[in-house]
FIBA-291267 format. One record per residue (C-alpha): x, y, z; residue in one letter; residue number from 1. Coordinates in steps of 0.1 Angstrom, whole numbers. Example, Ala and Ser with C-alpha at 12.3 -4.5 7.8 and 13.67 -1.06 7.14 Angstrom:
<rs>
R       X       Y       Z   code   pos
R     123     -45      78      a     1
R     137     -11      71      s     2
</rs>
This chain:
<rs>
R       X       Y       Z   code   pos
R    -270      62    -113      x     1
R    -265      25    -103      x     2
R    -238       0     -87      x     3
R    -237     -33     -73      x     4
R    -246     -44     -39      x     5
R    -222     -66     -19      x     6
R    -250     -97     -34      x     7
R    -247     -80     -68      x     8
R    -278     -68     -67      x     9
R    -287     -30     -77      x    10
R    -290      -4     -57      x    11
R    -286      34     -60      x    12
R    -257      50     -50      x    13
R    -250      85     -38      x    14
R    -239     118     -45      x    15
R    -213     134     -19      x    16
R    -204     166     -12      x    17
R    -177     176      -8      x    18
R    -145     188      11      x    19
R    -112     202       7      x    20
R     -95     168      12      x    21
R    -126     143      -4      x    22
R    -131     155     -39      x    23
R    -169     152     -54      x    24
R    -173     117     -62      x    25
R    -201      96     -62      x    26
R    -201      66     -39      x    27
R    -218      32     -27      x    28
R    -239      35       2      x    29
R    -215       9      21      x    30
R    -185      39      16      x    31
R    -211      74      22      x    32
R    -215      71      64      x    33
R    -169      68      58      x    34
R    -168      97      36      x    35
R    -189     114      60      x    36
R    -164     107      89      x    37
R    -140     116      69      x    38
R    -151     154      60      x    39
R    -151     157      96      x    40
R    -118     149     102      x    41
R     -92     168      77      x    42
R     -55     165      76      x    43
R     -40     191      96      x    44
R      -1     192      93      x    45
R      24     194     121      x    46
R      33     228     129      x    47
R      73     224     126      x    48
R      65     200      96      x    49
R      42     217      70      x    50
R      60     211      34      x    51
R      57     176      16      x    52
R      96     171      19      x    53
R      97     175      56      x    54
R      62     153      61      x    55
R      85     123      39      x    56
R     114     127      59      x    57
R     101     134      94      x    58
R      78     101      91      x    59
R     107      81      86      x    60
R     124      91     118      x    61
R     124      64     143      x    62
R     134      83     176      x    63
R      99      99     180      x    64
R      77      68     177      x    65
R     105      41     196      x    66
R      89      42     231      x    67
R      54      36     213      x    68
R      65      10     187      x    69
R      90      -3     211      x    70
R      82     -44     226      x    71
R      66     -52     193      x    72
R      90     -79     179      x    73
R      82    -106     201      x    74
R      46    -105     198      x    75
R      44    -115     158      x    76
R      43    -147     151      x    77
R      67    -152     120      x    78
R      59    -171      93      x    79
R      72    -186      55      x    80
R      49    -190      28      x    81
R      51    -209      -5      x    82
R      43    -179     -29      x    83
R      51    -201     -60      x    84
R      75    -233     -64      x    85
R     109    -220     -52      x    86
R      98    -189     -36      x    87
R      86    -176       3      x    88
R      83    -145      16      x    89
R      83    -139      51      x    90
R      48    -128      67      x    91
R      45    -111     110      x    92
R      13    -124     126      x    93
R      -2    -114     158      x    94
R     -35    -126     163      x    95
R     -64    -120     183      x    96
R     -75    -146     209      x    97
R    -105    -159     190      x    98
R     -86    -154     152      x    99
R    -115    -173     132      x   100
R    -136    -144     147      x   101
R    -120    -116     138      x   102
R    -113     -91     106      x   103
R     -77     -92      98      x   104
R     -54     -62      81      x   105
R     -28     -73      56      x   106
R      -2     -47      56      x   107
R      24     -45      25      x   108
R      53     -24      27      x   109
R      65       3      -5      x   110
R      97       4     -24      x   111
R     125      -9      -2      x   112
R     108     -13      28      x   113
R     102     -39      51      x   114
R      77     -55      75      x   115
R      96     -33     102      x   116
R      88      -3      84      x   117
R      77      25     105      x   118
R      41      31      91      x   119
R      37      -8      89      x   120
R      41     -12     125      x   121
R      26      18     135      x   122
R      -9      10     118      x   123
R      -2     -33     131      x   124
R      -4     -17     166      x   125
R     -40       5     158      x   126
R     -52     -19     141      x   127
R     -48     -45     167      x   128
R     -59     -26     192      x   129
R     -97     -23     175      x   130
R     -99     -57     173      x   131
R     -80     -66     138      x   132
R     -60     -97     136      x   133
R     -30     -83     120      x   134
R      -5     -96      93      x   135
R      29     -74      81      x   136
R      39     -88      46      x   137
R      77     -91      33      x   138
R      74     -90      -5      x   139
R     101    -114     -20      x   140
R     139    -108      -5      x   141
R     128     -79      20      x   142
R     133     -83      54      x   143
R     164     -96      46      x   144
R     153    -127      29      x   145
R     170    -126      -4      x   146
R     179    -163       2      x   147
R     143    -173       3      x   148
R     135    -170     -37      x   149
R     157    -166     -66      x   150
R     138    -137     -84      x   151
R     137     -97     -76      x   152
R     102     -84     -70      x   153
R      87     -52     -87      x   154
R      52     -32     -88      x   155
R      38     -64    -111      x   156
R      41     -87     -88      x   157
R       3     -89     -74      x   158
R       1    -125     -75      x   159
R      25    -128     -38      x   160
R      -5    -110     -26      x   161
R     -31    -131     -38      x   162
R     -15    -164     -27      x   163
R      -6    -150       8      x   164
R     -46    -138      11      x   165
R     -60    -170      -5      x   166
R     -38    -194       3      x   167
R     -23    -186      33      x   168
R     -52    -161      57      x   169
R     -86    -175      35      x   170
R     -71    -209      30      x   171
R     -52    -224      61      x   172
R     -62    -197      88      x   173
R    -100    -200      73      x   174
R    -106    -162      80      x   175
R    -130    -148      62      x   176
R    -131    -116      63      x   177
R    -102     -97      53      x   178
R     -84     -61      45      x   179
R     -56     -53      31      x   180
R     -35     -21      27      x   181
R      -7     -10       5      x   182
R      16      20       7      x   183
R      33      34     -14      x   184
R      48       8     -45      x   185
R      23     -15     -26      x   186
R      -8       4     -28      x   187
R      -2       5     -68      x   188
R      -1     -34     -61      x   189
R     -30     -39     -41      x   190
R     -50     -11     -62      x   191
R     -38     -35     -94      x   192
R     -47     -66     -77      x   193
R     -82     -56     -70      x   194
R     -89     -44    -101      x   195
R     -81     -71    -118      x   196
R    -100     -91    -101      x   197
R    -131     -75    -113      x   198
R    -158     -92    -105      x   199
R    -146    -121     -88      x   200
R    -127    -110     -63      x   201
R    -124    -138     -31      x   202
R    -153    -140     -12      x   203
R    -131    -136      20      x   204
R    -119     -95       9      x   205
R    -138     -76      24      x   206
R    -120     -37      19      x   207
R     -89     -23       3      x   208
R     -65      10      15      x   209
R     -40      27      -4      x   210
R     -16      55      10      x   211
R       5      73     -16      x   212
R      -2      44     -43      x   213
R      21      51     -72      x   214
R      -6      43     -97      x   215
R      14      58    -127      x   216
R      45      39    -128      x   217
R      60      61    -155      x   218
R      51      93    -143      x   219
R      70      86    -110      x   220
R     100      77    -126      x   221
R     100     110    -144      x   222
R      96     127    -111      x   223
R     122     110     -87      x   224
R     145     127    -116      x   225
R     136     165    -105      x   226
R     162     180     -90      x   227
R     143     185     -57      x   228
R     145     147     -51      x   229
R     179     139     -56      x   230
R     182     127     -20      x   231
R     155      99     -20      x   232
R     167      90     -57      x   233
R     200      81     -43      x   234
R     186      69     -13      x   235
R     164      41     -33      x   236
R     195      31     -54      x   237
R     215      29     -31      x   238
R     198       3     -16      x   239
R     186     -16     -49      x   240
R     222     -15     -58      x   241
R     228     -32     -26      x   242
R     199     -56     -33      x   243
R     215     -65     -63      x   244
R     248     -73     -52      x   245
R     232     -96     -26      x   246
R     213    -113     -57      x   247
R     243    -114     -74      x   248
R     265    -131     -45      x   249
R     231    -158     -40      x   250
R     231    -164     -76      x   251
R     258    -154     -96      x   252
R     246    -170    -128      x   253
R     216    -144    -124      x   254
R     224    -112    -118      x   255
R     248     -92    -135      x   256
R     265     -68    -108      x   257
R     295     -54    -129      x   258
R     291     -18    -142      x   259
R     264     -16    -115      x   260
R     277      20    -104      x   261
R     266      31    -138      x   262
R     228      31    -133      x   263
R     218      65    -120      x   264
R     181      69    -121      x   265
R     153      44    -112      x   266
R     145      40    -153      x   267
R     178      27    -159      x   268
R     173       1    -128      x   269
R     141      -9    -138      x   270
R     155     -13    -180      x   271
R     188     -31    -167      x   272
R     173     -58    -137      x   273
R     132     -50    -133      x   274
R     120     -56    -172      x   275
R     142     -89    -178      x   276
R     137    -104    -146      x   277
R     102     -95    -143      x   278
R      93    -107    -180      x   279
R      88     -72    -193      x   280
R     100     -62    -225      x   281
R     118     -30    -214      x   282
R     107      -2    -188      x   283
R      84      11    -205      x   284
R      62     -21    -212      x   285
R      67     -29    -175      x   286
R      52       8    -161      x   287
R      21       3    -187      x   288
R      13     -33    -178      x   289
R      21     -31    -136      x   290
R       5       5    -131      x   291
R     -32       5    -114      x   292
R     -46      33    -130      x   293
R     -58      15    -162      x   294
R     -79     -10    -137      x   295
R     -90      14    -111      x   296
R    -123      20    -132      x   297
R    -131     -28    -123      x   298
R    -125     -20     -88      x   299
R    -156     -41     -73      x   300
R    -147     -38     -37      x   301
R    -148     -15     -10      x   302
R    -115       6     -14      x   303
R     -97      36      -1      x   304
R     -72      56     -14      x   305
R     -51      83       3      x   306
R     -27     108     -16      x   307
R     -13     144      -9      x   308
R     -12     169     -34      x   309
R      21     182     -21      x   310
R      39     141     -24      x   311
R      73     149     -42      x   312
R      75     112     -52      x   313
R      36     105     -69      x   314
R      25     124     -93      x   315
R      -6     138     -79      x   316
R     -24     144    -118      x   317
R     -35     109    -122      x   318
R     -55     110     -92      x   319
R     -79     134    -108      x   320
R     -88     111    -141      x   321
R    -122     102    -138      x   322
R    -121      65    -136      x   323
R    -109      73     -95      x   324
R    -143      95     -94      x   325
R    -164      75    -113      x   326
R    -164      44     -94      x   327
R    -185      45     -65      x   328
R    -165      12     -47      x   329
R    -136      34     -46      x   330
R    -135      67     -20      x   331
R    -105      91     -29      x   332
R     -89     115      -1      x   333
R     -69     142     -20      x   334
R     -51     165       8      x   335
R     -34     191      -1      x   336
R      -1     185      22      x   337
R       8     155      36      x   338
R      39     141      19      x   339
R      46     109       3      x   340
R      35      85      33      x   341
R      40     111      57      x   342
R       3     127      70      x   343
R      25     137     106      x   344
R      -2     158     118      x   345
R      -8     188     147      x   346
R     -20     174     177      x   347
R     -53     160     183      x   348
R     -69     148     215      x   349
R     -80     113     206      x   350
R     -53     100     183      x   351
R     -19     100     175      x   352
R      -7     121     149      x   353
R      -4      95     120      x   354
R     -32     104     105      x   355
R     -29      81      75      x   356
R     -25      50      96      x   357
R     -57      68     119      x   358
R     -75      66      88      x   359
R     -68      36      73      x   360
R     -76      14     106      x   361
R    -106      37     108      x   362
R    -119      27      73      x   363
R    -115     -10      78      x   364
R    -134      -8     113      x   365
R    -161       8      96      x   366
R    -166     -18      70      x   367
R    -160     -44      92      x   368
R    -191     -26     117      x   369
R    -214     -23      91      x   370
R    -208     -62      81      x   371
R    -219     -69     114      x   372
R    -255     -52     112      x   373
</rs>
């Protein structure tokens, strides 16, 4: 079997074996010394915390990780950027003392997060800490910054991404060498964005991570309907329901907010506010055309992606179609508990127990190592 080099060259690639939590999949040399570190290191849950529900919720608790997290605000260096005419979103920078020198991490947030999201700031803080210039990503009207563009923003909308690592880290910083990691709605997004570019992605990526990507839009609006999740379906619309109103208030000759109680389930939000706004014929054209999985298989760049069998929010069944496997740029860790963004794991002696955020950093270091040699 064959793949391209990083000089698009060929060279052979390898056959791994594997583990519980790294399927067999066959992989570019660059990824085979990572999948080996990997094996090594499965996902052990917390003890009190085994079940996907109580990995989701427990990771979203802020009193266990404020005295590590805590002193962080005033080191990031905030900043606008000009995503298109009309629109900024807000961007968190904390650099290392020689920037031009160093890899940097861009870190994008999931559905209704924020740059202050607890997994965000969590892997800023590793990943500056081995060396990473690091950069926390506000898609459009998070971070309270409704007033900074007139549109919503949805699981499409790659091309914020692309001007913030072009324009904005490639462009003005002149880095070249950079990673970026999604989680969640934003690992769909970054898995979308890479595959699309094929071939030509920017000379200055240099790796791509994906926690809990929801890489089948559809599918995961059919699941935030079982009854099991009725508590983070009303806890997202709740708070796009707030969104809205904000919108509405901002620009009243946009957004619609009458009846608004009405929409129950994230299908009707997306039919009512995502599809029109977001130039999408209805729902159902929008989860075909803004889901990854039909690009995974022109992923040309070194990329990770991390999903838990037990996630109640993504589908885990897409993860096993063979365009993940079958694309040796593109290393898939499949554990079997974990949570949707959760991976709070039993204690270990020379990490934390965020073992996503552990492995994420760990994957970029790795790449960024063997670019050195």
């Amino acid at each position: 079997m064959e793949t391209l080099s990083d000089k698009g060259n060929l060279t052979g690639v390898v056959t791994e074996c594997a583990a519980p939590h790294v399927p067999p999949q066959v992989l570019a040399p660059r990824l085979v010394k990572i999948a080996r570190a990997f094996r090594a290191k499965p996902f052990v849950p917390h003890k009190l915390f085994p079940g996907g529900h109580a990995q989701t919720i427990v990771a979203t608790r802020r009193l266990p990780r404020y005295k590590s997290l805590r002193g962080q605000r005033g080191i990031f260096e905030p900043r606008l950027v000009e995503v298109e005419p009309g629109a900024r979103v807000l961007i968190k920078c904390r650099w290392q003392a020689d920037r031009s020198n160093a890899p940097t991490l861009l870190l994008i947030h999931g559905l209704e997060g924020s740059s202050e999201s607890l997994y965000m700031r969590g892997t800023a803080q590793k990943a500056f800490r081995k060396g990473f210039n690091v950069v926390r990503m506000n898609m459009r009207n998070c971070g309270d910054t409704e007033h900074l563009s007139r549109t919503l923003y949805h699981s499409g909308m790659t091309g914020d991404i692309h001007s913030v690592l072009t324009d904005e880290l490639a462009g003005r910083e002149g880095l070249s060498e950079i990673y970026v990691a999604g989680f969640s709605m934003s690992g769909n997004m970054v898995l979308r964005l890479v595959g699309d570019y094929g071939d030509e992605a920017p000379r200055a990526l240099a790796g791509v991570a994906a926690v809990s990507p929801s890489i089948d839009l559809s599918g995961c609006a059919d699941r935030i309907e079982w009854r099991e999740n009725t508590v983070y379906r009303w806890s997202f619309l709740r708070s796009l329901r707030r969104r809205v109103r904000r919108k509405s208030r901002l620009h009243p000759e946009l957004y619609d907010a009458r009846g608004l109680w009405r929409v129950r389930t994230q299908r009707q939000f997306d039919e009512r506010y995502t599809a029109p706004h977001g130039g999408f014929r209805d729902a159902a054209d929008y989860y075909v055309r803004a889901s990854s999985l039909r690009v995974i298989a022109r992923i040309r760049v070194p990329t990770l992606i991390i999903h838990a069998s037990d996630d109640p929010i993504i589908p885990s069944e897409p993860f096993s179609d063979p365009s993940i496997a079958d694309n040796p740029e593109v290393l898939l860790v499949l554990t079997a508990r974990g949570g949707h963004v959760g991976f709070v794991a039993d204690a270990t002696e020379d990490e934390d127990r965020y073992w996503a955020e552990n492995r994420v950093v760990e994957f970029c270091r790795m790449l960024a190592d063997g670019r050195q040699k």
